[in-house]
C-alpha positions in Angstrom: 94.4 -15.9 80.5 90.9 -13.9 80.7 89.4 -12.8 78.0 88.0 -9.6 77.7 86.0 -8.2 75.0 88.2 -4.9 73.9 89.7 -4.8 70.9 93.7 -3.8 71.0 94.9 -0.3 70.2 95.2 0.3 66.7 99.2 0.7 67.5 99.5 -2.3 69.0 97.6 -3.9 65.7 99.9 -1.9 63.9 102.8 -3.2 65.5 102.6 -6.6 65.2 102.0 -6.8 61.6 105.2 -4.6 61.4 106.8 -7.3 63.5 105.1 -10.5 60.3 106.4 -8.1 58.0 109.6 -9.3 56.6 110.6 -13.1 57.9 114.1 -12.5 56.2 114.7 -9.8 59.0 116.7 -11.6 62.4 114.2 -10.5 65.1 111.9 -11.5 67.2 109.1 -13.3 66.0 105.4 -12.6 67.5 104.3 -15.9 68.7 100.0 -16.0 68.9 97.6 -17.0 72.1 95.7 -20.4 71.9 92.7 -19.1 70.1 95.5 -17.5 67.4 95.4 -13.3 68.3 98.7 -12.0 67.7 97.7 -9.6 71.1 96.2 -11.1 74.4 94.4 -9.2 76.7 94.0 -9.9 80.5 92.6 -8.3 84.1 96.0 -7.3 86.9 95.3 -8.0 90.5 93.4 -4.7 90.7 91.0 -5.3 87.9 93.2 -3.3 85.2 92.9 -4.2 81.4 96.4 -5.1 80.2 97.4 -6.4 76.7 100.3 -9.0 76.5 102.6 -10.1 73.2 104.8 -13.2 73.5 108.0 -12.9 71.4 110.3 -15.3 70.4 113.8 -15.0 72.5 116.7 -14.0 70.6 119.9 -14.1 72.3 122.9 -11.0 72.2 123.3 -8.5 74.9 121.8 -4.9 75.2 123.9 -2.4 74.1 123.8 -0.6 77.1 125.5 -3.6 78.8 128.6 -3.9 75.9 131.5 -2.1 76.3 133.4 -0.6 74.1 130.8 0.3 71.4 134.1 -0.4 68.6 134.1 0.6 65.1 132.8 -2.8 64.4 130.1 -3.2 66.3 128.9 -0.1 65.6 129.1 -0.9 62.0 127.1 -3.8 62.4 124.2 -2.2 64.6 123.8 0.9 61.5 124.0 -2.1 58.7 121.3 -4.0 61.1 119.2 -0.5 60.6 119.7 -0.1 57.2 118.3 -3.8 56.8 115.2 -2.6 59.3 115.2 0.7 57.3 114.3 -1.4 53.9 112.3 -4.1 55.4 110.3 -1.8 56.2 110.2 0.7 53.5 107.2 -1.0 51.8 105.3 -1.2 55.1 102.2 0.8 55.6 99.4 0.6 58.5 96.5 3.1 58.9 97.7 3.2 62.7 101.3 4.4 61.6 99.6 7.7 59.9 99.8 9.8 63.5 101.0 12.8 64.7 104.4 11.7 66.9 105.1 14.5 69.2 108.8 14.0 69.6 108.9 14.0 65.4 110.8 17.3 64.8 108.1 18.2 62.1 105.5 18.5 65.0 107.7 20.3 66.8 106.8 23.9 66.6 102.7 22.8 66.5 103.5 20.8 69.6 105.5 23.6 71.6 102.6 26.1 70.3 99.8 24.3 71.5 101.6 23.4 75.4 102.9 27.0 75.8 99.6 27.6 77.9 100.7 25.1 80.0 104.1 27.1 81.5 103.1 28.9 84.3 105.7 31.3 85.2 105.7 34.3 82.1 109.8 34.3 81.8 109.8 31.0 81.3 106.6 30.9 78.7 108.4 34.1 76.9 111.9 31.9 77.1 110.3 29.0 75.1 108.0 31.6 72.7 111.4 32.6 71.8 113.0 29.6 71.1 110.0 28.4 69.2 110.0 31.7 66.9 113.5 30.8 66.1 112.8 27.2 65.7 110.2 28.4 62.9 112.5 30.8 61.4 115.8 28.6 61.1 115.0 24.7 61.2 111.6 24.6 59.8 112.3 25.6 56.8 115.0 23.0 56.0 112.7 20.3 57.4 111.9 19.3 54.0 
């Protein structure tokens, strides 16, 4: 692998000491490059900066690819997430502290500051509407 002299994104930083976090947690693991980053970096075909993680394989299937999703599996998965849920609840990165725009808090700022981008006026007026009622009804029970 090439090495080129950019530092990862602060997310992907972020991410993998998320991913050292807790060791009790059944994941995969974040395996390092010879000279011992947790994130690679290397040139494409077309001279193209990419960054590359190797993870640990951990066998199962998608959950796209199971069918049925029973009671028990289903069970299992939310149990898995609670586990992920506190794991995690002690975790804290600067990279982490961002503004997510599919987080329903951002919603109405996010809407607000795109309307400009709507072209056609019904359209804009539709989603202004939708956004005042947003404010009026679910904002307020955000918290």
């Amino acid at each position: 692998m090439e090495t080129v002299a950019q530092p990862a994104p602060r997310l992907s930083q972020a991410e993998a000491v998320a991913l050292r976090h807790d060791p009790s947690l059944r994941c995969p693991r974040l395996r390092t490059t010879v000279t011992g980053e947790s994130i690679g970096r290397t040139r494409g075909p077309d001279g193209s900066l990419h960054f590359v993680r190797l993870l640990t394989y951990l066998p199962g299937h998608l959950l796209v690819e199971v069918s049925p999703h029973t009671p028990g599996l289903l069970r299992s998965l939310g149990a898995f997430f609670g586990r992920l849920d506190r794991a995690l609840a002690g975790f804290s990165h600067p990279a982490v502290k961002r503004e997510l725009q599919w987080d329903l808090k951002h919603a109405g700022r996010v809407v607000a500051r795109n309307l400009e981008h709507i072209p056609d006026r019904e359209r804009r007026a539709l989603v202004e509407r939708c956004l005042e009622r947003f404010r009026a009804h679910v904002e307020p029970a955000l918290p």
